[in-house]
C-alpha positions as CSV (number, residue, x, y, z in Angstrom):
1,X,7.7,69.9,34.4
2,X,9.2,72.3,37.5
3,X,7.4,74.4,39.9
4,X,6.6,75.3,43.3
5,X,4.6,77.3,45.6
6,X,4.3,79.0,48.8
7,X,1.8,79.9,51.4
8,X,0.3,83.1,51.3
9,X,-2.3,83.2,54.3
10,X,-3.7,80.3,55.8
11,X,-4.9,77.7,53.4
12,X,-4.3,79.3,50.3
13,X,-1.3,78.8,47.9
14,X,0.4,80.5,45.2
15,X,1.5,78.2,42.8
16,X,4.2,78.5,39.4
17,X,4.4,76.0,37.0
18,X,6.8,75.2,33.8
19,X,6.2,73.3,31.1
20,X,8.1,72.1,28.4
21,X,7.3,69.6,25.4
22,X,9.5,68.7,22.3
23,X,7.4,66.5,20.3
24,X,10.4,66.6,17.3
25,X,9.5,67.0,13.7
26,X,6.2,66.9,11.6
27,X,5.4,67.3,8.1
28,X,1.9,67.6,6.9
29,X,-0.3,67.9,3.8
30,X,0.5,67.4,0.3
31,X,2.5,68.7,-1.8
32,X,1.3,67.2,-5.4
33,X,1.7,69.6,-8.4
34,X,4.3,71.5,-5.9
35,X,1.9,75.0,-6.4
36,X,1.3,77.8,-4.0
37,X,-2.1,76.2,-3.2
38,X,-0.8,73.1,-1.9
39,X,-0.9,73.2,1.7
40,X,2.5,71.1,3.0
41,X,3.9,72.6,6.4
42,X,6.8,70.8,7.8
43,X,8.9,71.7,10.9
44,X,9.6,71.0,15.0
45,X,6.6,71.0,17.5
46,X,7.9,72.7,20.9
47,X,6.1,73.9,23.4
48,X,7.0,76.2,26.5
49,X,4.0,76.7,29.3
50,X,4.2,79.0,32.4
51,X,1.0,78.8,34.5
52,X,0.5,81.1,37.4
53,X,-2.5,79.7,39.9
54,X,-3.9,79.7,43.6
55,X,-4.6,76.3,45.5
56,X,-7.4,76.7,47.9
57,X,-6.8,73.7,50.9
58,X,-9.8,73.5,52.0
């Protein structure tokens, strides 16, 4: 996680965030008579966040 922020009047924030999550490979399902039906999803879980936000100080 990064970020920062920087006053913009008194008491109030602006505020950017980064995210980032590998949570490696998954595999999921069945895959039993190996048909279009079965539902068997493999692959990597990754995840990228950018948040934008005010913080009030009150």
């Amino acid at each position: 996680m990064a970020g920062g922020s920087t006053p913009i009047s008194d008491g109030i924030e602006l505020e950017l965030m980064y995210k980032y999550a590998d949570l490696g490979d998954i595999e999921t399902g069945w895959d039993t008579f190996n048909t279009p039906a079965d539902e068997k999803w493999d692959g990597d879980l990754k995840s990228n966040q950018v948040s934008l936000g005010l913080v009030f100080k009150l």
